[in-house]
C-alpha positions in Angstrom: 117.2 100.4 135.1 116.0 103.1 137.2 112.7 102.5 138.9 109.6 104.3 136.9 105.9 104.9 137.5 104.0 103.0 135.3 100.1 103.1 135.1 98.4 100.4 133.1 94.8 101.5 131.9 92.2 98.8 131.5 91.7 96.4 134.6 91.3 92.5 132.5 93.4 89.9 132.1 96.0 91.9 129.7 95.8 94.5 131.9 96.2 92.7 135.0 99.2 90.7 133.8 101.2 93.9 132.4 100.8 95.4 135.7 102.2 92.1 137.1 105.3 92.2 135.1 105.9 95.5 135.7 105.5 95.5 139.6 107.6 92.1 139.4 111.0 94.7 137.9 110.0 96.7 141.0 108.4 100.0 139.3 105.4 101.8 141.0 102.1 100.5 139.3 99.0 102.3 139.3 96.3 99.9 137.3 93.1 101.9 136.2 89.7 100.5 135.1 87.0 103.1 133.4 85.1 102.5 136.8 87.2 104.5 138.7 87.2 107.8 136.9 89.4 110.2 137.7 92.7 110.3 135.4 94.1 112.9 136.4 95.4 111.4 139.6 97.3 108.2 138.2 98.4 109.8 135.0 100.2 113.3 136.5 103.7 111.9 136.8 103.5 108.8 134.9 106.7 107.6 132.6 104.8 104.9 131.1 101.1 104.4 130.4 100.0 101.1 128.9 96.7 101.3 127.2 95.2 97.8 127.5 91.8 98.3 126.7 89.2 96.6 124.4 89.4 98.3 121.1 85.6 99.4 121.5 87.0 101.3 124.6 90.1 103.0 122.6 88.8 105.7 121.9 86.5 106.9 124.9 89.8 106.7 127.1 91.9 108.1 125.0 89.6 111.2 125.0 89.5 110.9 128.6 93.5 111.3 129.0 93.5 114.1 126.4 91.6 115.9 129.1 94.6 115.6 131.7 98.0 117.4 132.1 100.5 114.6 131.1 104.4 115.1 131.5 106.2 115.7 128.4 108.0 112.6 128.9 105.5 110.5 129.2 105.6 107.5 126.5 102.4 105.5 125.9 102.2 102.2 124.7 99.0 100.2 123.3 98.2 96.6 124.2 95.6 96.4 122.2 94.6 93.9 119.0 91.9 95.5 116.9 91.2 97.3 114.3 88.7 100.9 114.0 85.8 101.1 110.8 85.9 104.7 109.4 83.5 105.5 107.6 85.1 106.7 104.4 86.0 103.9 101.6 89.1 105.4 100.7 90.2 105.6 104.2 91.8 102.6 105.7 90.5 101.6 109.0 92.3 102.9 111.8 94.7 101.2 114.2 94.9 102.0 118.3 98.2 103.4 117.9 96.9 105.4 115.1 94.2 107.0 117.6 96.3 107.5 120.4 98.6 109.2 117.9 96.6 111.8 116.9 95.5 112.3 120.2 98.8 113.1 121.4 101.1 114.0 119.0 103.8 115.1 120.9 104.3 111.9 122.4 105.8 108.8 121.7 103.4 106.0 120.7 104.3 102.6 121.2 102.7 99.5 120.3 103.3 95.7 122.5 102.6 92.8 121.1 103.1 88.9 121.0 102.4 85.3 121.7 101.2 86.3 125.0 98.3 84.2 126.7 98.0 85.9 130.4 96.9 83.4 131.7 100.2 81.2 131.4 102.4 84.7 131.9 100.3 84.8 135.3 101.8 81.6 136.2 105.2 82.6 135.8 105.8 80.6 132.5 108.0 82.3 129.9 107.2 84.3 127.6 108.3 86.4 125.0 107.0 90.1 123.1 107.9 92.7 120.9 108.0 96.8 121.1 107.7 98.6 118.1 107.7 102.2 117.8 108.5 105.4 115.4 110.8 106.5 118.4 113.7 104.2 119.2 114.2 105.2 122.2 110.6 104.9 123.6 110.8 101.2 122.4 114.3 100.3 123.8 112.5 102.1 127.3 109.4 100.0 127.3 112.0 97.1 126.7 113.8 97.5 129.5 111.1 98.3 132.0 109.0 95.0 131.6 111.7 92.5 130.4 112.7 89.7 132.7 114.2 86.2 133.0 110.6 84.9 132.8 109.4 87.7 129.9 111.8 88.6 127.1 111.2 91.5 124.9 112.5 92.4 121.6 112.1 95.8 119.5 111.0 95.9 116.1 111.3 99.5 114.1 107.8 98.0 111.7 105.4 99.1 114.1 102.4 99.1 111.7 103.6 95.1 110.6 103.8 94.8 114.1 100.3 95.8 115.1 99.1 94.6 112.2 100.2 91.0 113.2 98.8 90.6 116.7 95.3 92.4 115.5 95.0 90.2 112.1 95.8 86.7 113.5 92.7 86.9 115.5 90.5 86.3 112.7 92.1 83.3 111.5 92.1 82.0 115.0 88.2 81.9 114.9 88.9 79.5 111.6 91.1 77.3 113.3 89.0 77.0 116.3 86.4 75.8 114.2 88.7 73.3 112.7 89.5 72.1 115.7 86.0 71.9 117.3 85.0 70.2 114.1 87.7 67.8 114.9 88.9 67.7 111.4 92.4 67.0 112.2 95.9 68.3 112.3 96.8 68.6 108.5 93.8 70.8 107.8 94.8 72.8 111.2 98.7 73.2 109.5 96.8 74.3 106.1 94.8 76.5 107.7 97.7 78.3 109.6 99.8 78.3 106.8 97.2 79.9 104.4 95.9 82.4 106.9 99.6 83.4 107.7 99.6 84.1 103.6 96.4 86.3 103.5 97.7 88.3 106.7 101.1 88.7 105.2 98.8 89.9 101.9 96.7 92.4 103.9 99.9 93.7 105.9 102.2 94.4 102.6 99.4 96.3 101.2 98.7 98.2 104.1 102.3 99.2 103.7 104.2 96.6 106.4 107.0 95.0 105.8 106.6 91.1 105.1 109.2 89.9 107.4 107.9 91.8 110.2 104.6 88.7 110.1 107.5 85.9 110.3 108.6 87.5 113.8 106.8 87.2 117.1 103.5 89.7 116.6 102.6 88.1 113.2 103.7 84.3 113.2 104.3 83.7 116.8 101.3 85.0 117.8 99.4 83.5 115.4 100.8 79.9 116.7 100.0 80.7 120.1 96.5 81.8 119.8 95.2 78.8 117.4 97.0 76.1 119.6 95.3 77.3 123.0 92.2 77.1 124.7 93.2 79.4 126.5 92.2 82.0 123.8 89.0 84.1 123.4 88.9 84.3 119.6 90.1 80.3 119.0 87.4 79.5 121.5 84.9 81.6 119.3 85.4 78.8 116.6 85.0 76.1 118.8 81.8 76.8 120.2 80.5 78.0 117.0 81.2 74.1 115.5 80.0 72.8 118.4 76.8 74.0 117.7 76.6 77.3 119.8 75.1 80.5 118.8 77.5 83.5 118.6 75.9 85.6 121.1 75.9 82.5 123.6 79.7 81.9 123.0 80.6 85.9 123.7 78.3 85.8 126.4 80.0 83.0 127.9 83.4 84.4 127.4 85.4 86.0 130.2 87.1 89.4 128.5 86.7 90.3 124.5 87.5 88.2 121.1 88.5 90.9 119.6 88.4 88.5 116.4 84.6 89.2 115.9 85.1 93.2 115.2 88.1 92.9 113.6 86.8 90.4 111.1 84.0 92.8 109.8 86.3 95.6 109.5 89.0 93.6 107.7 86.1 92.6 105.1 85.0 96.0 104.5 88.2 97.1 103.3 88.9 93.9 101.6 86.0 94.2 99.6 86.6 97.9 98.6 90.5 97.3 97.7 89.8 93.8 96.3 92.1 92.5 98.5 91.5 88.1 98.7 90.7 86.9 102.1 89.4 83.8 101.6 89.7 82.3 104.6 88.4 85.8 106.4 85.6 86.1 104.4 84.1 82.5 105.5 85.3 83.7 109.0 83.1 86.5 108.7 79.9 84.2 106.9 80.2 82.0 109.6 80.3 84.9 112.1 77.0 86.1 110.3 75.3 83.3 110.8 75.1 83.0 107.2 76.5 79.6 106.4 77.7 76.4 109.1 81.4 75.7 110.1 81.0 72.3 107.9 79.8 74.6 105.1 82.8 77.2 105.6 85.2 75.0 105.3 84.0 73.1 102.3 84.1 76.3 100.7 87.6 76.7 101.6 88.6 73.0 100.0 86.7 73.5 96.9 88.1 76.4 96.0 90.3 76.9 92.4 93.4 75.0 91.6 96.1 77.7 92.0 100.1 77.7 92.6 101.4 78.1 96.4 103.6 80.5 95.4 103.2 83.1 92.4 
């Protein structure tokens, strides 16, 4: 493909890597952090920006770059897992494509996610994502601009199920880093995974998301990636915690965001509103609180009612 100027936003790890991949296919990267200011400079002839961000910094940027002239071609893509409170109850919360969206409506959104740990993408080690968009052809573009023999991407037409996947599997990563740091084992590590793929599958069809969509890459992959590696921020969350840490020591410690933390109190707000069972979120979010131990959590968790695996 033609060569294409690509600016990522956000300066971390994610951000860092993306702008790796994309230099590596041989396309003019501009990476921006919120410390260097000016927009309008990077963004002017930009055919792809990629938002990797925090989700607590979604929306201040995206304010920022409705500010600047942007080509009508432009297509933006989000990187980021995490979820926005509102503070209606019969609004659900809202997703970063969903903000970007409405920001810029004339544009195509497009949201990238995966089992994707920068760390071992940084070293060259292969990888694989998915692009999912409303527009087609903005996810078959992003497709072809970053993939690679070393980083394979695939398109998916669910995007909410696909966003949904990578944001929601960060909560039960916290529970199966606890698990782990409790050093209960590897069958109550598979019957954590399995049941937390359940209850995201269960808040992603009622969010409207097609089920299948959580077997893929953004909803199972992912999910096996980030509760099988150290290497990520909200499986290391759990850790700590069962080893005896407080949380503010274990985010203080922690180089970039777990987006885990945020997401879990938004996901129980609107589970407790739509009655929606989370039972393995909700402990997440006890033990997040401070309001109960890892031991405790996950007692709660094997106590609970005899009840079929499948209805």
């Amino acid at each position: 493909m033609s060569q294409r100027t690509i600016v990522i936003l956000g300066a971390g790890a994610w951000g860092i890597t993306l702008a790796g991949l994309a230099a590596a296919k041989g396309h003019s990267v501009h990476l921006w952090s919120r410390q260097q200011g000016d927009l309008q400079t990077v963004l002017g002839d930009a055919d792809l920006v990629i938002s990797a961000v925090s989700m607590k910094g979604v929306s201040a940027v995206v304010e920022q770059v409705g500010q600047v002239a942007i080509a009508s071609h432009t297509v933006f893509v989000t990187a980021t897992k995490g979820l926005a409170a509102t503070s209606s109850a019969d609004t659900m919360p809202l997703l970063p494509s969903q903000i970007w969206q409405a920001a810029l409506p004339s544009h195509p959104i497009v949201v990238l996610s995966g089992p994707n740990l920068s760390q071992e993408i940084q070293q060259g080690l292969p990888a694989a994502s998915v692009v999912a968009s409303h527009d087609r052809a903005a996810a078959a573009t992003v497709q072809a601009a970053l993939s690679s023999n070393a980083f394979r991407v695939y398109t998916n037409p669910d995007m909410l199920g696909v966003e949904l996947g990578g944001t929601l599997k960060n909560v039960i990563a916290i529970a199966v880093g606890a698990c782990d740091g409790l050093q209960l084992g590897t069958n109550a590590k598979a019957a954590l995974v399995t049941r937390g793929l359940t209850e995201i599958i269960r808040v992603g069809t009622y969010w409207g998301a097609k089920p299948e969509t959580f077997y893929g890459l953004s909803g199972l992959g992912d999910l096996l990636a980030t509760c099988n590696s150290a290497l990520s921020r909200n499986y290391q969350v759990g850790y700590q915690l069962a080893q005896g840490k407080t949380l503010t020591d274990v985010i203080a410690q922690l180089q970039g965001t777990a987006e885990g933390v945020n997401t879990t109190q938004v996901l129980i707000k609107l589970a407790n509103e739509q009655a929606i069972a989370v039972p393995i979120s909700h402990q997440v979010d006890r033990l997040l609180k401070g309001d109960i131990t890892p031991q405790a959590a996950v007692e709660a968790l094997m106590l609970r009612d005899y009840k079929p695996e499948i209805h």
